[in-house]
C-alpha positions as a printed Julia matrix, in Angstrom:
154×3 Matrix{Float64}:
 -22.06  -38.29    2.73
 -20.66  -40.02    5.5
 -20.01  -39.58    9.15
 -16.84  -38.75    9.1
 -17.0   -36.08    6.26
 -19.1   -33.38    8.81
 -16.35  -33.77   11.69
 -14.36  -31.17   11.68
 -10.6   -32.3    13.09
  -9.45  -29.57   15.26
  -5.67  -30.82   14.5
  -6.51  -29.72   10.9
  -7.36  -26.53   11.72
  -4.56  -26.03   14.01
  -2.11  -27.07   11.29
  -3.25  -24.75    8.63
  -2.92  -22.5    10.84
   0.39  -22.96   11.77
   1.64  -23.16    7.56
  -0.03  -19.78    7.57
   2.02  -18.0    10.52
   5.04  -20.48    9.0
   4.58  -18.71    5.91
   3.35  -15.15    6.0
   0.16  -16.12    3.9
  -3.22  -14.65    5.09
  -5.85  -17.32    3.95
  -5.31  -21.36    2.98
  -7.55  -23.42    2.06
  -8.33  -27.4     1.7
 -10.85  -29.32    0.53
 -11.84  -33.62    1.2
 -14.52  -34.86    0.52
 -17.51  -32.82    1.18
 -15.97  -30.75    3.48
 -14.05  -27.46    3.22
 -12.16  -25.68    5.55
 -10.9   -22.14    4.81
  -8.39  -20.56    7.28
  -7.63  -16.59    7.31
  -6.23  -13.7     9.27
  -5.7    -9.87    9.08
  -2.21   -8.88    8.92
  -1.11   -6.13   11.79
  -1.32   -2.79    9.65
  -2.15    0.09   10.47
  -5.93    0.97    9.24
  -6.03    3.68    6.65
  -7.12    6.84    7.57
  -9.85    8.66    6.41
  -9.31   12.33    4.84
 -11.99   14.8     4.66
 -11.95   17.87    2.91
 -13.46   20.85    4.49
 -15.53   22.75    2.25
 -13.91   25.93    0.6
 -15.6    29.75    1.23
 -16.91   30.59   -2.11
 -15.01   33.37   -3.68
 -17.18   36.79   -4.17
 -14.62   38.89   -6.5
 -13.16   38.25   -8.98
  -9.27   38.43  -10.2
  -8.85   42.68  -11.98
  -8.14   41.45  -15.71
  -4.44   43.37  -15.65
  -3.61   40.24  -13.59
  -1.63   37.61  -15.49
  -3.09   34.22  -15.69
  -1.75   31.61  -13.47
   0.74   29.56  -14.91
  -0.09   26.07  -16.55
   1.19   23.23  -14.87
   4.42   21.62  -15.98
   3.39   17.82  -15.19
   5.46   15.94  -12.39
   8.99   16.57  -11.04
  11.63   14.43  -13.16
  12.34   11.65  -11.39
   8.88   11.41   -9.45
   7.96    7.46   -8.96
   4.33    7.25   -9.41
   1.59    4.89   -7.88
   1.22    1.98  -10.24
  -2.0     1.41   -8.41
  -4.49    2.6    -5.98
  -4.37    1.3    -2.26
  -2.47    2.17    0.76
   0.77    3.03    1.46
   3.25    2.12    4.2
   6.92    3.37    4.21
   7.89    0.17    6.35
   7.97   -3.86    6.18
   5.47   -3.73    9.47
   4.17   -0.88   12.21
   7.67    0.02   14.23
   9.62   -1.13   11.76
  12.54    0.89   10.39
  11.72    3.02    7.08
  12.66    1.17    3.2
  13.52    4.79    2.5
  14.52    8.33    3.91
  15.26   11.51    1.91
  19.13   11.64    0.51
  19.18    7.94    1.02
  20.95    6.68   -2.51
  19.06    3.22   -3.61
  19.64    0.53   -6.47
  17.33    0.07   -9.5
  15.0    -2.42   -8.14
  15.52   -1.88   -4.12
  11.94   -1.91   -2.31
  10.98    2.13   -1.67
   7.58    0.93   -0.61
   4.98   -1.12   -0.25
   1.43   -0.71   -1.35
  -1.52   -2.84   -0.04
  -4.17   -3.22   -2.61
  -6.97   -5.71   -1.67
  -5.17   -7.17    1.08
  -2.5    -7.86   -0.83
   0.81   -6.22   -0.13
   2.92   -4.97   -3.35
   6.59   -3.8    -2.97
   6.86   -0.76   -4.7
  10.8    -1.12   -6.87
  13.07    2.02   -7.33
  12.71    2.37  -11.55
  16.24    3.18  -11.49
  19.24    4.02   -8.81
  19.83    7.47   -7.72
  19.06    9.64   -4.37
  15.94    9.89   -2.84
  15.06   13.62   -2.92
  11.74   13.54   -1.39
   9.23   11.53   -0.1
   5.7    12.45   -1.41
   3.56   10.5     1.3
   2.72    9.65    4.86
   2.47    6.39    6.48
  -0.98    4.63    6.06
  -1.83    7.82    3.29
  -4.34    6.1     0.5
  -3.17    6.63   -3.01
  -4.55    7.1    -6.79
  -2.66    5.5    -9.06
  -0.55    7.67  -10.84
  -0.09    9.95   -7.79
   3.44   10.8    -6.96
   5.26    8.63   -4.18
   8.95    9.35   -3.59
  11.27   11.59   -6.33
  14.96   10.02   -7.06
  17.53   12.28   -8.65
C-alpha cells in the first residue's frame, strides 16, 4: 500500500458529510484504494420510552358460578390501521413538528398517518383507504408490535 492510501483527507470527510445533511441520509460510505471511510449520524428523535408493568395482586376468590362468563373478544374495530411492523412510533415528520394526523381529520388513501422507525430506518405509515380519522390508538415515541392497532378511519 502506498503513502498516500493511510492519509485520511479531512476535505473528504467534510464533504460526505455535507451530501449527508444535503440529503437526509444517516450513514455514506466510500471506498479507494485500501482505505474506507464510513460517515454516520443519529437523527434528532425522541428516544423511546421504556414501559414497565407493575406486577398485579394475585386474586384470592374466585368469580360465584351464577356469574356469566365474560364475553369473547370481537377482534379489532373496523377500520383500525394496524402496525405492519414493530418499532417506534412518532405522530410527526420531527420533535415540534405539527401532527400527520388528529382525530376527525378526513385523509386520502395513501396520505402519511405516521411514521414508524424500525432499525433506524424511518417508514411512513399510508392511510389503506380515505375516510375520517376516528381515533388515534398511540402516543408519541410509544413502541409497537406489529399488528397492534395505530389510528381507526371510518
Amino acid at each position: 500500500m502506498s503513502r498516500e492510501d493511510h492519509n485520511l483527507d479531512p476535505a473528504l470527510v467534510r464533504e460526505l458529510a455535507t451530501i449527508l445533511n444535503d440529503t437526509d441520509l444517516t450513514e455514506i460510505e466510500i471506498e479507494r484504494g485500501s482505505v474506507r471511510v464510513r460517515v454516520s449520524r443519529q437523527k434528532d428523535y425522541p428516544q423511546p420510552m421504556q414501559y414497565m408493568q407493575a406486577p398485579q395482586p394475585m386474586q384470592q376468590a374466585l368469580a360465584p358460578a351464577s356469574q356469566p362468563a365474560p364475553a369473547a373478544p370481537t377482534g379489532p374495530e373496523p377500520g383500525t390501521v394496524p402496525s405492519p411492523m414493530v418499532g417506534t412510533v412518532y405522530l410527526a415528520s420531527a420533535p415540534g413538528a405539527k401532527n400527520f394526523i388528529e382525530v376527525g381529520q378526513q385523509v386520502a388513501e395513501g396520505e402519511t398517518v405516521l411514521i414508524i422507525e424500525a432499525m433506524k430506518t424511518m417508514n411512513q405509515i399510508p392511510a389503506p383507504r380515505a375516510g375520517r380519522i376516528t381515533r388515534i390508538c398511540v402516543e408519541n415515541a410509544q413502541p409497537v408490535e406489529y399488528g397492534e392497532a395505530l389510528v381507526v378511519i371510518a
